[in-house]
C-alpha positions as CSV (number, residue, x, y, z in Angstrom):
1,X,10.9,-0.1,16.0
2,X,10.2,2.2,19.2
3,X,14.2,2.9,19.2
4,X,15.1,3.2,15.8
5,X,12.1,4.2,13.9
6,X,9.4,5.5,16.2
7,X,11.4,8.7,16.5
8,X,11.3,9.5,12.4
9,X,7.3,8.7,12.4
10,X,6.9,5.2,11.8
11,X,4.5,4.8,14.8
12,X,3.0,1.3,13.6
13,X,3.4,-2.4,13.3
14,X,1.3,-4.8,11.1
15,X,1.4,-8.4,11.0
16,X,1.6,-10.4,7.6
17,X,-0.4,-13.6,6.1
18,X,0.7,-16.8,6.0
19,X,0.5,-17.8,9.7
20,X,-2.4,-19.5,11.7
21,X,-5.3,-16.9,11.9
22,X,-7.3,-18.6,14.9
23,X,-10.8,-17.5,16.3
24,X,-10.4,-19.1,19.6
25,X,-12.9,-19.5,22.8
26,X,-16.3,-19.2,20.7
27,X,-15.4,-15.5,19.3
28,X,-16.5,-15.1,15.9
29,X,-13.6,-13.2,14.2
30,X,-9.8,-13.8,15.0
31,X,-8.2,-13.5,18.4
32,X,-4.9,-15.2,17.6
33,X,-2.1,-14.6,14.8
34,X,0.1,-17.9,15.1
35,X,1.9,-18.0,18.8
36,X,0.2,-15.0,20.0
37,X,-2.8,-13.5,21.2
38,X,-3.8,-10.1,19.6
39,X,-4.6,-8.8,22.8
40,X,-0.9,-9.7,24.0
41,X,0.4,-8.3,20.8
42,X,-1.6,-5.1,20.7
43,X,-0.3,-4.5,24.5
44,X,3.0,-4.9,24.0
45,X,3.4,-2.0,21.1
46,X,1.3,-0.3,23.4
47,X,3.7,-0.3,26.1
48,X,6.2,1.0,23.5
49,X,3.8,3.7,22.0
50,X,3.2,1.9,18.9
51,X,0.3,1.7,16.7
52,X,-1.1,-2.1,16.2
53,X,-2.4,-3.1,12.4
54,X,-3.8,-6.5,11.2
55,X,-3.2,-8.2,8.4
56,X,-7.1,-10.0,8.0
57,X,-10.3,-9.9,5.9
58,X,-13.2,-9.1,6.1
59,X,-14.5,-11.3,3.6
60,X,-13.1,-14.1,5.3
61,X,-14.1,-16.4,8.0
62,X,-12.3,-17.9,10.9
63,X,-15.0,-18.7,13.4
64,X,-17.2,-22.4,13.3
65,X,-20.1,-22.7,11.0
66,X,-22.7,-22.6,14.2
67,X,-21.0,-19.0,15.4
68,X,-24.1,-17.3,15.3
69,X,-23.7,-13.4,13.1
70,X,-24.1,-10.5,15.8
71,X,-27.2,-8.5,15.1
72,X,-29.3,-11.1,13.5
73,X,-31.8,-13.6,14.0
74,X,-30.2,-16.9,13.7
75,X,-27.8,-16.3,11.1
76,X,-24.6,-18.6,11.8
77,X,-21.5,-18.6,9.5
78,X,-22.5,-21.5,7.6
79,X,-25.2,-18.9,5.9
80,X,-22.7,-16.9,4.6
81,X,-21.0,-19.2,2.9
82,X,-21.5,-20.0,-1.1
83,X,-24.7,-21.6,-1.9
84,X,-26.0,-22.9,-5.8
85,X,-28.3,-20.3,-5.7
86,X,-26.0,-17.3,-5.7
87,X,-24.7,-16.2,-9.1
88,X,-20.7,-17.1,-9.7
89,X,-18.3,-17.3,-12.0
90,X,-16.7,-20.5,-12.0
91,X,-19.3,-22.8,-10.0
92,X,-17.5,-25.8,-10.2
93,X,-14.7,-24.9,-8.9
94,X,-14.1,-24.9,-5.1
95,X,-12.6,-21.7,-3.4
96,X,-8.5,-22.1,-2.7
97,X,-7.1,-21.3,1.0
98,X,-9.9,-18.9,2.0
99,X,-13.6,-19.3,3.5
100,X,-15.3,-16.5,1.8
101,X,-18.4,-14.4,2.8
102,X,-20.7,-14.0,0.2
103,X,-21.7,-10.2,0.6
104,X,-25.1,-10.6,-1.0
105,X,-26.0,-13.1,1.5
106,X,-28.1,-12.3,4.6
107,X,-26.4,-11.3,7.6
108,X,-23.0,-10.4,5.3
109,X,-23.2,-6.5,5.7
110,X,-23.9,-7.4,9.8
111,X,-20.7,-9.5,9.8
112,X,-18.1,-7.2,8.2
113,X,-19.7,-4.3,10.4
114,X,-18.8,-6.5,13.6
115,X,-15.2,-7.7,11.6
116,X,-14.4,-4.1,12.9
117,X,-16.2,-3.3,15.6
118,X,-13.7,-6.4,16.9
119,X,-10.5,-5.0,15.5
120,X,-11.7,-1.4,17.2
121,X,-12.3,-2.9,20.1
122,X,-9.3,-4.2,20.6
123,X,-7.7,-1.3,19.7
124,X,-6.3,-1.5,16.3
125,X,-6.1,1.4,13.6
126,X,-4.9,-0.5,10.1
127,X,-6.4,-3.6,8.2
128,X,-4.6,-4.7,5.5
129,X,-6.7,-7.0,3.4
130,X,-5.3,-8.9,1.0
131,X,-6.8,-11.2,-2.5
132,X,-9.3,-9.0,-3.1
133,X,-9.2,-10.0,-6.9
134,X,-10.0,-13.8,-6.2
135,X,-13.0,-12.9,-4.6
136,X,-14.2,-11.0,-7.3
137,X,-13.4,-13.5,-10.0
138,X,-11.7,-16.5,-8.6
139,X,-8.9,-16.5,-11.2
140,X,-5.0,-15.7,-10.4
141,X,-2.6,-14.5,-13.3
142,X,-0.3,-17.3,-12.3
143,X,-1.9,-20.3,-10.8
144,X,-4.9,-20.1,-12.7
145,X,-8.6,-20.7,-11.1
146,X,-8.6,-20.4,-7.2
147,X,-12.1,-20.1,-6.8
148,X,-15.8,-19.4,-7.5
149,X,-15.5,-15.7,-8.5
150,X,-18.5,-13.7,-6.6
151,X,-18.8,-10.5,-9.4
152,X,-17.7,-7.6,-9.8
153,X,-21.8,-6.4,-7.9
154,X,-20.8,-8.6,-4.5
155,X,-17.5,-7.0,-5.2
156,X,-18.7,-3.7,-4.6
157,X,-21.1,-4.4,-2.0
158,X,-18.3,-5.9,0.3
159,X,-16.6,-3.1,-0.6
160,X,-19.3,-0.4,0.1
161,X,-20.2,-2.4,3.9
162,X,-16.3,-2.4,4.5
163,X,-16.0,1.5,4.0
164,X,-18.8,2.2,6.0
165,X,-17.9,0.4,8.7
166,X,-14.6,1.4,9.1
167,X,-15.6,4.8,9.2
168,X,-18.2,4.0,11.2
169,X,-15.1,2.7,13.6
170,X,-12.5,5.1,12.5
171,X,-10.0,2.1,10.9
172,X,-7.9,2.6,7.9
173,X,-8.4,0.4,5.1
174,X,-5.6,-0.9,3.1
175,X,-7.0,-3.2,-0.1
176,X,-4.2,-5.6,-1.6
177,X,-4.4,-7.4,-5.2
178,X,-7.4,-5.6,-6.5
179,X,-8.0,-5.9,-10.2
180,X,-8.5,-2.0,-10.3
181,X,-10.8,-2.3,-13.0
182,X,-12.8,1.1,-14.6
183,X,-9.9,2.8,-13.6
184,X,-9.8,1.9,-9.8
185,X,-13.2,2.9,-9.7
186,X,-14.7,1.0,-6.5
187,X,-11.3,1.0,-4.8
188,X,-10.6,4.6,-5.3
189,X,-14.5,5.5,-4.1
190,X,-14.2,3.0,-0.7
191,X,-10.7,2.4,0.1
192,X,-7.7,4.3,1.7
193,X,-4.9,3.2,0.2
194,X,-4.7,0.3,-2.5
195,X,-2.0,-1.6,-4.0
196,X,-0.5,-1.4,-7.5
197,X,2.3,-3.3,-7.6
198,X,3.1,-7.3,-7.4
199,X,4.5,-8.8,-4.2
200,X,8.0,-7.2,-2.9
201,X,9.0,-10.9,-2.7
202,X,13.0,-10.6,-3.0
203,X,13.0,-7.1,-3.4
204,X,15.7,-4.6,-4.5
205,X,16.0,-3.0,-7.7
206,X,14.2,-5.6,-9.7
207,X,10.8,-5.1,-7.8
208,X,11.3,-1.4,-7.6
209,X,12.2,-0.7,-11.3
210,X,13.5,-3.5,-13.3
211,X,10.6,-6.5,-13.4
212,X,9.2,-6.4,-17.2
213,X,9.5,-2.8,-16.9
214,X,7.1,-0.6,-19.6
215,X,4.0,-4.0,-19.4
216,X,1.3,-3.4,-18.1
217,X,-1.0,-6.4,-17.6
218,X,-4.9,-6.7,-17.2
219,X,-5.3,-8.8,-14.5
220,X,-3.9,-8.7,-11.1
221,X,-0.9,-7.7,-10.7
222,X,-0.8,-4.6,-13.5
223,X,2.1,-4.0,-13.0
224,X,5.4,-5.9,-11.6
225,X,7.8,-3.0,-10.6
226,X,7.2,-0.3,-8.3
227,X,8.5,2.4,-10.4
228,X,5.8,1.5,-13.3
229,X,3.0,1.0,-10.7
230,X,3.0,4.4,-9.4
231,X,3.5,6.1,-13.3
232,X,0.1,4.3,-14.5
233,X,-1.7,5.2,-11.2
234,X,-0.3,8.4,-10.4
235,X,-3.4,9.5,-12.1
236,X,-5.9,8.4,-9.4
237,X,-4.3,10.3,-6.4
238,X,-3.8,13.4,-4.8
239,X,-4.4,15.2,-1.7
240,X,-7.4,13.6,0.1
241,X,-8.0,11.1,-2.8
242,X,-6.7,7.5,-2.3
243,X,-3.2,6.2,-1.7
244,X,-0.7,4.4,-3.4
245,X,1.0,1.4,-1.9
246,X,3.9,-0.3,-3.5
247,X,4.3,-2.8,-1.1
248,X,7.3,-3.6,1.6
249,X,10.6,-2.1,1.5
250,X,13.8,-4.3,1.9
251,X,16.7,-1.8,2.0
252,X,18.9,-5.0,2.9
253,X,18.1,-6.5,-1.0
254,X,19.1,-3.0,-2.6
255,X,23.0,-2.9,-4.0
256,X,24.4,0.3,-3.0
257,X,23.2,3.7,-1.6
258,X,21.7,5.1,-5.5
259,X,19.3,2.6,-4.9
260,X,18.4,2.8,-1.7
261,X,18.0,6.2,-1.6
262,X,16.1,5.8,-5.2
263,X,13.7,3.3,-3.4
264,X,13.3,6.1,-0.6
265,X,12.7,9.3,-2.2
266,X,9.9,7.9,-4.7
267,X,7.7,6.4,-2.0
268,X,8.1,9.5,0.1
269,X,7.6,11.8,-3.8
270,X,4.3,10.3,-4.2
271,X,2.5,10.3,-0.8
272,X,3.1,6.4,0.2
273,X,3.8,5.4,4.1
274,X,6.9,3.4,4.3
275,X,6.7,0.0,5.3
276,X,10.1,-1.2,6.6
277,X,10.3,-4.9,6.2
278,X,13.7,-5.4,7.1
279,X,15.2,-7.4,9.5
280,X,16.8,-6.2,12.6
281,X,19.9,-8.8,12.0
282,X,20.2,-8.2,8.4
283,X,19.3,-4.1,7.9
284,X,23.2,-2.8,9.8
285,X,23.8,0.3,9.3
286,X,21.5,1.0,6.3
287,X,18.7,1.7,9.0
288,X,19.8,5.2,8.1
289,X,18.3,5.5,4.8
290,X,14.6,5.0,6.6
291,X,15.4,8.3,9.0
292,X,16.0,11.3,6.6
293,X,14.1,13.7,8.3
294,X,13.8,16.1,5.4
295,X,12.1,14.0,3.1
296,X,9.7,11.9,5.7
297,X,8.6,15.8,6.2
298,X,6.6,15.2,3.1
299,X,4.6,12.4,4.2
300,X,3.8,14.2,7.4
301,X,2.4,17.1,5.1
302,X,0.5,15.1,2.8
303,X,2.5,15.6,-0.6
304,X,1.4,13.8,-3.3
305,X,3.8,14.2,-6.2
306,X,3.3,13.5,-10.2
307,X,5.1,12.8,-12.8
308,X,6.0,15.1,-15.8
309,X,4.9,11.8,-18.1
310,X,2.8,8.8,-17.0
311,X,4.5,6.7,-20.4
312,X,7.6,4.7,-18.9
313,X,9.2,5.0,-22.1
314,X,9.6,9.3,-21.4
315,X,12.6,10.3,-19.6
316,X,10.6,12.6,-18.3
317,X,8.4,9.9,-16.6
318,X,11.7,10.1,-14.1
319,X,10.8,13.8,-13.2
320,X,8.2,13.9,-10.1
321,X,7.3,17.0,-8.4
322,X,4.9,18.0,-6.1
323,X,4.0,21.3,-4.2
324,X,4.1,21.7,-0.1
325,X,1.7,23.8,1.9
326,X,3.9,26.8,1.9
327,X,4.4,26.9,-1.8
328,X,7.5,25.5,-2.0
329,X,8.4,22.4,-4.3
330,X,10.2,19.4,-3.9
331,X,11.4,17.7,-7.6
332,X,13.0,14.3,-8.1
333,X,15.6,13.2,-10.9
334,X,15.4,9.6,-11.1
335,X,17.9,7.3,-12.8
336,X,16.4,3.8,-14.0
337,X,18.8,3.3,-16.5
338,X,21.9,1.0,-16.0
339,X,23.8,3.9,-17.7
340,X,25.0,7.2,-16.3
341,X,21.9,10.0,-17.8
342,X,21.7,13.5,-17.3
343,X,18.4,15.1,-16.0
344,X,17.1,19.1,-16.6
345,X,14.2,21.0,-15.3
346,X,13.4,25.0,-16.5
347,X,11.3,26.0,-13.2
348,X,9.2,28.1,-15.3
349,X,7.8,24.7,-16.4
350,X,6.0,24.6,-12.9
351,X,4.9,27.8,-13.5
352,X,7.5,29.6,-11.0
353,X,9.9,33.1,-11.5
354,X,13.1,34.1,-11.6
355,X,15.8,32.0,-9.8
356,X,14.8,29.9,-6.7
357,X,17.2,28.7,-3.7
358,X,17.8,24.9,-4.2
359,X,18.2,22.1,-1.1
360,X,19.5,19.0,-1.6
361,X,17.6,16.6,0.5
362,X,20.0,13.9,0.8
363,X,23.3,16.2,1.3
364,X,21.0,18.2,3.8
365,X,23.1,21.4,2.3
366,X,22.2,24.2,0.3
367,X,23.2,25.2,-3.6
368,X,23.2,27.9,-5.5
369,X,19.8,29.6,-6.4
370,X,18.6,28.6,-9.7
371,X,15.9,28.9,-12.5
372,X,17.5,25.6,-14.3
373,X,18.6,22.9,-12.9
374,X,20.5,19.8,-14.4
375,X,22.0,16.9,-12.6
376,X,24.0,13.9,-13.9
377,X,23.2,10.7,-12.6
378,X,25.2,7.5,-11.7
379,X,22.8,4.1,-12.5
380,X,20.1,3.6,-10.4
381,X,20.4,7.4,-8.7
382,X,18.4,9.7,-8.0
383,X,18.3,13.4,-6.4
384,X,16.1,15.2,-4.5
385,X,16.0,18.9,-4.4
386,X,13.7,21.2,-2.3
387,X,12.6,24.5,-3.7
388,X,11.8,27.7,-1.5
389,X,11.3,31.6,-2.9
C-alpha cells in the first residue's frame, strides 16, 4: 500500500467482517480485530502515513451486558438490547449473528455517540457499517428471516444519532446493505457514501456488468452488478450530495485489460473511491491499472459523472460524462456487450462549440480536435476521453 498505491492517492486501509470483533479489558466498544489490537493496527499505517478505517457498527454490541453506557445513569448494555415492549417486525424470531442496539431505547443515542468518540480517539477516519437492512426489517433476500426487524422509525433514528456524531467527531460514514427505500431518502440525508450493489464476492466482469443485468430488485441487494447499480442511482448524487459505492475491486478476477480498465474508468466517472482488494501475490503486474494518474485526477476534484440514460436497455446508458472545475469534460464510451459496438457523441449535446481538443486518458496522448466523436469498441472496452477548449 505505502509503496505502490500511497503515491496515486490511496492513503487508507480498512479492515473487513468476518473476524473476531473483541471488546477486551472492560472497554465498551471494540479494541481488537482478530490477532490484533487496533491500537497496534492503527500505528503501524501510521508509521507508513496511512489512514486507518474500521469495518464495525454502531448498532452493534461487543462489550458484556453489565458494561455500563457512558453518560448515563445506570444504563448497562443489557438495556439496549430487544425487550417485548418495543414494537418489531418479526418478534418471534431471534436476531442472526449480531447483538443489536435498539435505537429507541434509553441510553441508545449516548452509546452510538461514544461508538465514535472511541474510533476518534484512537485515531480513525472511515467506518464502514455493514447489514443495515436486517436491522431495519430482519429479513435477507436470500436466507430469509435473520431477525426481529426494528422499523423503518428506529431505522432513522440510528441513523440520525450516527450522523450527528460523526460529524460531531469528524468520521466518514460508509452505510452497506441498506434497503434504500423512498428513493435513498434517510441514507442520502445522513450518510456519506452508501452501497448499491451486491457483494463483489468473486468479482470480474460478472459483478461489474454481467449478474442479471437490466433487474432491479426491491429488497436488498437492488441490484447485482456494478454497472446497473450506479445507472439506477446515478440520480441521487452529485457534487456534495452522497456517494456511490460499488463495493471492492479485484483487478486479478477481470480477463484482459478492456475490462480492467472498464472496471477503472466507471468508478473513477462517477465520483466513487477505489477500494483495491487485491492481493499482493496474486495482483502482478496489473497493479498498473489502479495508478493512472489522469483519471484518479477526477476523484481528487470531486467529479461526479451521469449517464446520458439511466434505462440499462439504452446504449446510451454506456455514455457517462461529467464536467471538471475548469470547464473541461471528461466522457466515457463503455462496451458491455460481448460483441464489438460502436459509440458517438455530437459535443453540442453537452451544450459545447465548435471543435474541442480530445485526450485519451488511457493512451495519455493527444487526438485530433473534434465536435464528433465516434469510437469502436472491442467487448468489454471502454474509452475515456478528456475535453479541453
Amino acid at each position: 500500500m505505502a509503496v505502490n498505491l500511497k503515491p496515486y492517492g490511496y492513503d487508507m486501509v480498512c479492515t473487513d467482517g468476518f473476524i473476531p470483533m473483541l471488546a477486551e479489558d472492560g472497554s465498551e466498544y471494540m479494541t481488537r480485530y482478530g490477532s490484533i489490537t487496533l491500537k497496534k493496527l492503527i500505528k503501524k499505517c501510521c508509521t507508513k502515513g496511512l489512514k486507518e478505517g474500521v469495518y464495525d457498527n454502531p448498532f452493534w454490541i461487543h462489550g458484556a451486558d453489565t458494561t455500563h453506557v457512558c453518560g448515563t445513569r445506570g444504563i448497562t448494555f443489557d438495556d439496549l438490547r430487544y425487550h417485548p415492549s418495543d414494537k418489531v417486525f418479526h418478534p418471534d424470531t431471534a436476531d442472526r449473528w449480531f447483538s443489536w442496539v435498539v435505537a429507541t431505547r434509553l441510553g441508545g443515542k449516548e452509546y452510538i455517540d461514544g461508538f465514535f468518540k472511541h474510533y476518534h480517539d484512537l485515531g480513525v477516519d472511515f467506518i464502514r457499517m455493514d447489514f443495515l437492512s436486517w436491522y431495519e426489517d430482519g429479513f435477507d433476500c436470500n436466507m430469509g428471516l435473520v431477525g426481529r426487524g426494528y422499523g423503518r422509525d428506529s431505522y432513522e433514528l440510528a441513523l440520525k444519532y450516527i450522523c450527528e456524531s460523526a460529524r460531531k467527531y469528524g468520521i466518514f460514514t460508509s452505510l452497506v446493505m441498506p434497503y434504500l427505500y423512498d428513493n435513498a431518502a434517510f441514507e442520502s440525508l445522513y450518510g456519506n457514501m452508501v452501497r448499491i450493489v451486491a457483494d463483489t464476492g468473486d468479482g470480474g466482469w460478472e459483478h461489474f456488468s454481467a449478474a442479471n443485468r437490466g433487474k432491479l430488485f426491491k429488497s436488498w441487494p437492488n441490484c447485482d452488478n456494478v454497472f446497473d447499480g450506479f445507472l439506477h442511482w446515478s440520480s441521487i448524487v452529485g457534487k456534495g450530495k452522497i456517494i456511490l459505492d460499488g463495493n471492492f475491486t479485484r483487478l486479478s478476477r477481470f480477463s484482459n485489460t478492456a475490462e480492467m480498465q472498464s472496471v477503472i474508468s466507471l468508478q473513477l466517472l462517477v465520483g466513487e473511491p477505489i477500494a483495491v482488494a487485491d492481493r499482493p501475490c496474486s495482483i502482478g503486474n496489473r497493479i498498473g491499472f489502479y495508478q493512472n494518474k489522469e483519471l484518479l485526477k477526477l476523484n481528487q476534484q470531486g467529479v461526479v459523472g451521469k449517464p446520458f440514460s439511466m434505462d440499462s436497455r439504452d446504449v446510451c446508458s454506456q455514455i457517462w460524462t461529467g464536467m471538471l472545475k475548469d470547464g473541461s469534460w471528461i466522457v466515457g464510451f463503455f462496451n458491455r456487450e460481448d460483441t464489438t459496438q460502436t459509440r458517438q457523441l455530437h459535443f453540442a449535446t453537452l451544450g459545447l462549440k465548435d471543435k474541442w481538443k480530445v485526450r485519451d486518458m488511457w493512451r495519455h496522448a493527444n487526438e485530433r480536435p473534434a465536435a464528433i466523436y465516434r469510437v469502436t469498441l472491442v467487448p468489454h472496452a471502454c474509452k475515456v476521453i478528456h475535453l479541453t477548449k
